[in-house]
VEXVEXKE-581986 format. One line per field, with one value per residue: x, y, z of N, C-alpha, C in turn; residue in three letters; chain; residue number from 1. Coordinates in steps of 0.05 Angstrom, whole numbers. Layout:
# VEXVEXKE-581986
n_xx (X / ...)
n_yy (Y / ...)
n_zz (Z / ...)
ca_xx (X / ...)
ca_yy (Y / ...)
ca_zz (Z / ...)
c_xx (X / ...)
c_yy (Y / ...)
c_zz (Z / ...)
code (ALA / ...)
unit (A / ...)
pos (NUM / ...)
# end
This chain:
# VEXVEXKE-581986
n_xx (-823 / -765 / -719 / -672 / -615 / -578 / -529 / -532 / -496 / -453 / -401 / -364 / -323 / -266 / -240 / -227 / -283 / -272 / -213 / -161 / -145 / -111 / -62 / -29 / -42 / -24 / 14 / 3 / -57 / -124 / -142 / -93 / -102 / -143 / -138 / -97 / -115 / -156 / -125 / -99 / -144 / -147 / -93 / -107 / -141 / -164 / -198 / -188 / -163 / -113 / -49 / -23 / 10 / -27 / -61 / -29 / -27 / -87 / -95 / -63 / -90 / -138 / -128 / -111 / -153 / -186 / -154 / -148 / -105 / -59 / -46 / 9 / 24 / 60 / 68 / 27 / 61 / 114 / 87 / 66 / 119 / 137 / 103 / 112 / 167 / 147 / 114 / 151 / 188 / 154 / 142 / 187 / 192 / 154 / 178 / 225 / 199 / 172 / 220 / 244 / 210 / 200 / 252 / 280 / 280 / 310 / 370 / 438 / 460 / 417 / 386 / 431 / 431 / 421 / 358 / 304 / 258 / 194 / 159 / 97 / 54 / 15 / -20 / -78 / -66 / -4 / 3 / -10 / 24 / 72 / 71 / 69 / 118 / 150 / 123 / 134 / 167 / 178 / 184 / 161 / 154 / 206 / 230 / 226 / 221 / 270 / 229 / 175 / 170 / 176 / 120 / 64 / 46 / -6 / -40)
n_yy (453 / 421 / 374 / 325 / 302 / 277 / 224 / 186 / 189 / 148 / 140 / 99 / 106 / 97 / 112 / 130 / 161 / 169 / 166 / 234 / 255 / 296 / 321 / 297 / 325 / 361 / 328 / 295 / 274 / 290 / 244 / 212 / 191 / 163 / 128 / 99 / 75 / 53 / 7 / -8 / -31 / -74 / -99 / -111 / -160 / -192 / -150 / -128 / -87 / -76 / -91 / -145 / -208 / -249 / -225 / -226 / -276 / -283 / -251 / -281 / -337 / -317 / -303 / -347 / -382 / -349 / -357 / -410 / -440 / -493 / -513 / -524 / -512 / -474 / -426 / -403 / -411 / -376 / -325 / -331 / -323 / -274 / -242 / -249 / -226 / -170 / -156 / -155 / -115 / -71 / -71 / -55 / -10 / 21 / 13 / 43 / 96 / 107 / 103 / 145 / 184 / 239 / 247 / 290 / 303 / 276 / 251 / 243 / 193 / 163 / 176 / 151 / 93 / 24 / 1 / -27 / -36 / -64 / -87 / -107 / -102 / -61 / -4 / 39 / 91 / 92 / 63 / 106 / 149 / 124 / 115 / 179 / 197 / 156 / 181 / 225 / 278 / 233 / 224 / 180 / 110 / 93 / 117 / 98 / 54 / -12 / -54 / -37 / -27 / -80 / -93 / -128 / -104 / -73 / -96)
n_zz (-313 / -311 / -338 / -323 / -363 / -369 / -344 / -287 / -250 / -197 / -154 / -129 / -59 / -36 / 3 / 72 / 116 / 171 / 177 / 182 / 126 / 114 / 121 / 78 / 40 / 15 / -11 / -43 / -99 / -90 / -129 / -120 / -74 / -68 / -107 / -73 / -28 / -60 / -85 / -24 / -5 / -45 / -21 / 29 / 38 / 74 / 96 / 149 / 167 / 168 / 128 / 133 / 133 / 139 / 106 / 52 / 46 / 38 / -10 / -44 / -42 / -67 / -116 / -135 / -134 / -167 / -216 / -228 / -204 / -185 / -111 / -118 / -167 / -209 / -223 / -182 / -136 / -153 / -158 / -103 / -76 / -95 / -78 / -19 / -21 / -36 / 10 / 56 / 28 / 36 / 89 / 111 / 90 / 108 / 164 / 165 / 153 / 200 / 238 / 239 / 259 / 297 / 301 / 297 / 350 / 382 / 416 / 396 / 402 / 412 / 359 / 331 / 348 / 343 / 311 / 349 / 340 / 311 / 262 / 238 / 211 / 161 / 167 / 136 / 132 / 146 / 90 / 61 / 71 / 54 / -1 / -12 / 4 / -38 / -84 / -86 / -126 / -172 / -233 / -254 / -269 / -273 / -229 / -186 / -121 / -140 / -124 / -128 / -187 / -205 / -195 / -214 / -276 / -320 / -374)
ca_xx (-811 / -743 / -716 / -651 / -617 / -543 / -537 / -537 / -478 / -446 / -373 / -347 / -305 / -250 / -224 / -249 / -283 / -266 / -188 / -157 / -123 / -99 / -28 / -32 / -64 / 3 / 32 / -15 / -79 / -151 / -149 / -83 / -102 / -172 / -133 / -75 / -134 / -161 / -99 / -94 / -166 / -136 / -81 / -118 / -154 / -187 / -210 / -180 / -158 / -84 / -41 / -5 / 20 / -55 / -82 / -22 / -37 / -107 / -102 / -52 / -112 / -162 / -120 / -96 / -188 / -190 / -134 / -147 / -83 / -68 / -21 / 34 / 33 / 91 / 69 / 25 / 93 / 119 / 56 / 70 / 142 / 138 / 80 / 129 / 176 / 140 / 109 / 178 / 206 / 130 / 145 / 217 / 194 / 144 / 198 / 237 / 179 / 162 / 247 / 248 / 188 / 212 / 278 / 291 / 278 / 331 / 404 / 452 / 459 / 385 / 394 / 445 / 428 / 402 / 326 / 294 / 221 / 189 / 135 / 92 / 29 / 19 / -37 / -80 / -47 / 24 / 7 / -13 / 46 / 95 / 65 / 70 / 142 / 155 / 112 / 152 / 192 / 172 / 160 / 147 / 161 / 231 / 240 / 200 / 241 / 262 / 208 / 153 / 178 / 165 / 95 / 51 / 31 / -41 / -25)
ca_yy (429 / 413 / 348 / 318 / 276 / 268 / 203 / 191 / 170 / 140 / 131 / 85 / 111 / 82 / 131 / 123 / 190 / 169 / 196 / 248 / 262 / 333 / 320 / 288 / 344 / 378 / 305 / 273 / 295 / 271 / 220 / 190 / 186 / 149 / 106 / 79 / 74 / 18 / -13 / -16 / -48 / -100 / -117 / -123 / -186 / -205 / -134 / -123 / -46 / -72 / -106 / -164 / -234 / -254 / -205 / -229 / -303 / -284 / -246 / -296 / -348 / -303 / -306 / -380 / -397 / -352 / -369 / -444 / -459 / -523 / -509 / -532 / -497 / -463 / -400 / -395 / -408 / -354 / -312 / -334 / -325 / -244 / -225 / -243 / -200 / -149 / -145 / -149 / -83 / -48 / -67 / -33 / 24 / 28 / 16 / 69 / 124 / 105 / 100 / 170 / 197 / 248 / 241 / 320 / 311 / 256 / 256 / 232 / 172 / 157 / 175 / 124 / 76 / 5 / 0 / -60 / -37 / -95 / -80 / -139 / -102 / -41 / 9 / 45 / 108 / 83 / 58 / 132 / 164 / 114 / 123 / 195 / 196 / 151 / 188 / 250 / 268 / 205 / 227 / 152 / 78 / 86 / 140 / 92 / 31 / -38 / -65 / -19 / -25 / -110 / -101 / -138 / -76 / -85 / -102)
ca_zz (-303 / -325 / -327 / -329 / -392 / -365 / -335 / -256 / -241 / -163 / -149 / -99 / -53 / -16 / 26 / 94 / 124 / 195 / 169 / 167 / 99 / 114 / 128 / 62 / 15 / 3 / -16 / -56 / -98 / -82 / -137 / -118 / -53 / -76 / -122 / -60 / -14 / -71 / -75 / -3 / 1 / -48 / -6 / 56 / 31 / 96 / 110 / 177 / 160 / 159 / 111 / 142 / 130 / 122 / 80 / 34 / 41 / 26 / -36 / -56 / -50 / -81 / -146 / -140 / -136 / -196 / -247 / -232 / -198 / -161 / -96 / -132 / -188 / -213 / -232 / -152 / -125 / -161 / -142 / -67 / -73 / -110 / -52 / 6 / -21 / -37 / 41 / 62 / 22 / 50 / 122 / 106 / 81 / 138 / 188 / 158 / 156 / 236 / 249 / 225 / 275 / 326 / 299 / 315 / 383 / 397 / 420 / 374 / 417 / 411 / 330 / 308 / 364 / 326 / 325 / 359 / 323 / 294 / 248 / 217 / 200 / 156 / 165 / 113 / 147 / 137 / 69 / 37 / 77 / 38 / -35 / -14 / 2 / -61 / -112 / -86 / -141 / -184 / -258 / -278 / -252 / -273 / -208 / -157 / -117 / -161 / -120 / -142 / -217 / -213 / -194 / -248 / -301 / -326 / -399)
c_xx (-786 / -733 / -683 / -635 / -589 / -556 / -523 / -514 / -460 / -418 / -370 / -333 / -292 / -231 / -246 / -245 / -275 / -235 / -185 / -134 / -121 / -71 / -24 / -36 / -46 / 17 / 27 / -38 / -104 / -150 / -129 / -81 / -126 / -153 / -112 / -90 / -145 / -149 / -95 / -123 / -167 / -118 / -95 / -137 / -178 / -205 / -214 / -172 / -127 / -76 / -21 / 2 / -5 / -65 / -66 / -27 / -61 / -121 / -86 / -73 / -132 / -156 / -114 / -137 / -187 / -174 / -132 / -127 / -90 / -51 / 3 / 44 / 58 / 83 / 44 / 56 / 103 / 104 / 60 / 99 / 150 / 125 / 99 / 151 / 164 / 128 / 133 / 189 / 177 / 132 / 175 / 206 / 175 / 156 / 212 / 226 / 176 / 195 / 256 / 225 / 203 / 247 / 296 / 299 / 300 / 363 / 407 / 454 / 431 / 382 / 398 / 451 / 414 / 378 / 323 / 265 / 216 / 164 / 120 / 61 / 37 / -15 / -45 / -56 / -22 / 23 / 10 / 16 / 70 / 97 / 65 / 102 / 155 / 148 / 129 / 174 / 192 / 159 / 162 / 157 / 188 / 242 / 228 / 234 / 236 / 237 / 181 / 154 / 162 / 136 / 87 / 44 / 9 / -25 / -47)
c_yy (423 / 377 / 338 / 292 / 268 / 243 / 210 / 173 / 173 / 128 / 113 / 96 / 97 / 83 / 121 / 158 / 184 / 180 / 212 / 249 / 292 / 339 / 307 / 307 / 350 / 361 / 291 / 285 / 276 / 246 / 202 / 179 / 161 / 118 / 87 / 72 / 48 / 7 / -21 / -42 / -77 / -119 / -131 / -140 / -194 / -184 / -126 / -100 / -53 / -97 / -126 / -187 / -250 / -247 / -224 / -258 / -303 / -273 / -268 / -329 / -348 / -308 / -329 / -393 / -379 / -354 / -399 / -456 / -477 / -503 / -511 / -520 / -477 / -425 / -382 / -394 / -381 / -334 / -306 / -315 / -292 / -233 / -225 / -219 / -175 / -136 / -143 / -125 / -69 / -52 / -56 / -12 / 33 / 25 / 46 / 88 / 134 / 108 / 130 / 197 / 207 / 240 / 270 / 329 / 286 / 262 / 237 / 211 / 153 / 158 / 154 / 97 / 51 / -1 / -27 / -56 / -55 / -77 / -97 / -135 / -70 / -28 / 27 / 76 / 109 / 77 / 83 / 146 / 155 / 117 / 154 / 203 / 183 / 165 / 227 / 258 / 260 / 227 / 207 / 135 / 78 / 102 / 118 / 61 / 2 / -49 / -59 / -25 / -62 / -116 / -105 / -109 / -93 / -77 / -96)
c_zz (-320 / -323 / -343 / -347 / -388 / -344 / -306 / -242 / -213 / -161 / -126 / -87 / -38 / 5 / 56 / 104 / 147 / 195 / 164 / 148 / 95 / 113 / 103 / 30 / 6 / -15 / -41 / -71 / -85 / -95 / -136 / -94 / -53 / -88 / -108 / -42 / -30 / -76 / -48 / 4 / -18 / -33 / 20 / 48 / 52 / 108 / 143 / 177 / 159 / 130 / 127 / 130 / 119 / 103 / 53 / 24 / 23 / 5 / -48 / -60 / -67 / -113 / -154 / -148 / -160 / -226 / -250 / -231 / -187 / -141 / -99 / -157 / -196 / -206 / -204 / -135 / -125 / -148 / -106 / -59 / -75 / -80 / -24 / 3 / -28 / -9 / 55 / 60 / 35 / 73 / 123 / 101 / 104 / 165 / 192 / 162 / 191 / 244 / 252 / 240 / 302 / 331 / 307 / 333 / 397 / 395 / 396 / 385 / 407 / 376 / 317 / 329 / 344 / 335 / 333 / 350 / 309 / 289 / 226 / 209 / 179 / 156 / 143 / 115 / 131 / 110 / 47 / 41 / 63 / 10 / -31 / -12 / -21 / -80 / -111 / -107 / -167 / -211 / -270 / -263 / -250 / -241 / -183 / -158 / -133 / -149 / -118 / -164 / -218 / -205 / -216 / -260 / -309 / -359 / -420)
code (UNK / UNK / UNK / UNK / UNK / UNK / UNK / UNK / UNK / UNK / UNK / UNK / UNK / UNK / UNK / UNK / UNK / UNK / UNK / UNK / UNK / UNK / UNK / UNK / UNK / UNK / UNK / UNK / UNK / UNK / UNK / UNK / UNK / UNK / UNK / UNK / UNK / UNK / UNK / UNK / UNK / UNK / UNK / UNK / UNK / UNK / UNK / UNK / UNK / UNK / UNK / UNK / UNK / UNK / UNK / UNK / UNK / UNK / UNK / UNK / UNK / UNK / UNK / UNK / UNK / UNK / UNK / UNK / UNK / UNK / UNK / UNK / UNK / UNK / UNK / UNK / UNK / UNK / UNK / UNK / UNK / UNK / UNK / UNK / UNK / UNK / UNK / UNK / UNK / UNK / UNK / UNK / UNK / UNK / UNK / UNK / UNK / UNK / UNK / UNK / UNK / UNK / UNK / UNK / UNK / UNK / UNK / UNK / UNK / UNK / UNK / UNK / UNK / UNK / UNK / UNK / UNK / UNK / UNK / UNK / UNK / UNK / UNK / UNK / UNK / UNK / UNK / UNK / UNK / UNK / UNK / UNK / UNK / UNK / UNK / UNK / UNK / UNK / UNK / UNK / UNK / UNK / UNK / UNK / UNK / UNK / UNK / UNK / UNK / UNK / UNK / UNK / UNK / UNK / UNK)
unit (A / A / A / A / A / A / A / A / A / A / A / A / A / A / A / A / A / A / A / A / A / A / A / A / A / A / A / A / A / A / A / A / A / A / A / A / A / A / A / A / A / A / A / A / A / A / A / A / A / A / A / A / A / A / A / A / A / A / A / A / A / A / A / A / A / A / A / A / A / A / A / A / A / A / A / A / A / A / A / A / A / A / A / A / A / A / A / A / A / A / A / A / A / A / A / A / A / A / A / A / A / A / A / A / A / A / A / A / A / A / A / A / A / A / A / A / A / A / A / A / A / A / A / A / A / A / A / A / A / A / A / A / A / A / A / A / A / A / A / A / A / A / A / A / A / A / A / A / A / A / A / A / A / A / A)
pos (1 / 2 / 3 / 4 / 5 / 6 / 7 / 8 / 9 / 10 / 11 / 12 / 13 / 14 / 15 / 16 / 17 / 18 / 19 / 20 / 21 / 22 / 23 / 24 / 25 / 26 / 27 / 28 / 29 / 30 / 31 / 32 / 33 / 34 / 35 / 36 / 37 / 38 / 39 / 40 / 41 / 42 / 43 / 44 / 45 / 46 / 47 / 48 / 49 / 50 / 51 / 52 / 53 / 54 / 55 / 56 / 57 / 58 / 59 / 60 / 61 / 62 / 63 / 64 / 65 / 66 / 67 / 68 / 69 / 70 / 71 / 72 / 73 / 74 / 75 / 76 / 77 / 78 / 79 / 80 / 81 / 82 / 83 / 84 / 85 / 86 / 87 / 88 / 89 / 90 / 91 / 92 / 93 / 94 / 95 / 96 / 97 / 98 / 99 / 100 / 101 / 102 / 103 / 104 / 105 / 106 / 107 / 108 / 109 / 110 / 111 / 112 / 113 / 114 / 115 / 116 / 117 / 118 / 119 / 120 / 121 / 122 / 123 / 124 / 125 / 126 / 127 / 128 / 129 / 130 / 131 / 132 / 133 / 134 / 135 / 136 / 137 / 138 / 139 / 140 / 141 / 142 / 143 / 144 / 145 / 146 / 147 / 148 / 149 / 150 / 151 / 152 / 153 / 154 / 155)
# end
């Protein structure tokens, strides 16, 4: 009988298996696919599978109940004020990725025509495909857009 003395240890994952991440493998590795997958499941606050206008309200709540802001507070403000822009430049860059779909197959007319795409959610999907086009490249924060660079750093 043998018996085992390493400990028994269970990862979370936060990939969802119902995706596929194949179109992905070339882009990205497993664990930075794992690790924009738990970033994405921060942003999406309310757990609706996208990131929208809510999700951002509702992490922006999540942190205002535990840092013991008021509504008024300066530094929620701020908080409020950083999160809009930051869904702002990620529904840009997800405009851009989708503006850029089946762009081969169009006349030049159809090309440099102005989009009328409105895009006011972002999918987990859309979210890996954008940190995959950013991290392209990227050997450090300084290579990623200013509005990647002003995310908080863990200190």
């Amino acid at each position: 009988m043998s018996a085992s003395l390493g400990p028994k240890l269970s990862f979370v994952r936060f990939t969802d298996d119902k995706l596929d991440y194949s179109d992905l493998s070339s882009l990205l590795s497993p664990f930075q696919i794992e690790k924009f997958s738990f970033l994405f499941k921060f942003f999406d606050a309310n757990g609706n599978g996208h990131i929208d206008a809510d999700s951002m309200d509702g992490m922006a709540e999540k942190l205002r109940s535990v840092s013991g802001w008021s509504e008024e507070d300066p530094q929620f403000l701020s908080l409020k004020d950083n999160n809009r822009v930051f869904f702002e430049c990620l529904l840009d860059q997800v405009k851009k990725e989708k503006d850029t779909e089946g762009l081969e197959h169009r006349s030049w007319e159809e090309a440099l025509a102005p989009s009328k795409m409105s895009v006011t959610q972002v999918s987990r999907t859309a979210w890996l495909h954008m940190w995959a086009r950013l991290c392209k490249g990227a050997a450090g924060i300084d290579d990623f857009p200013i509005w990647v660079q002003l995310l908080p750093r863990a200190r």
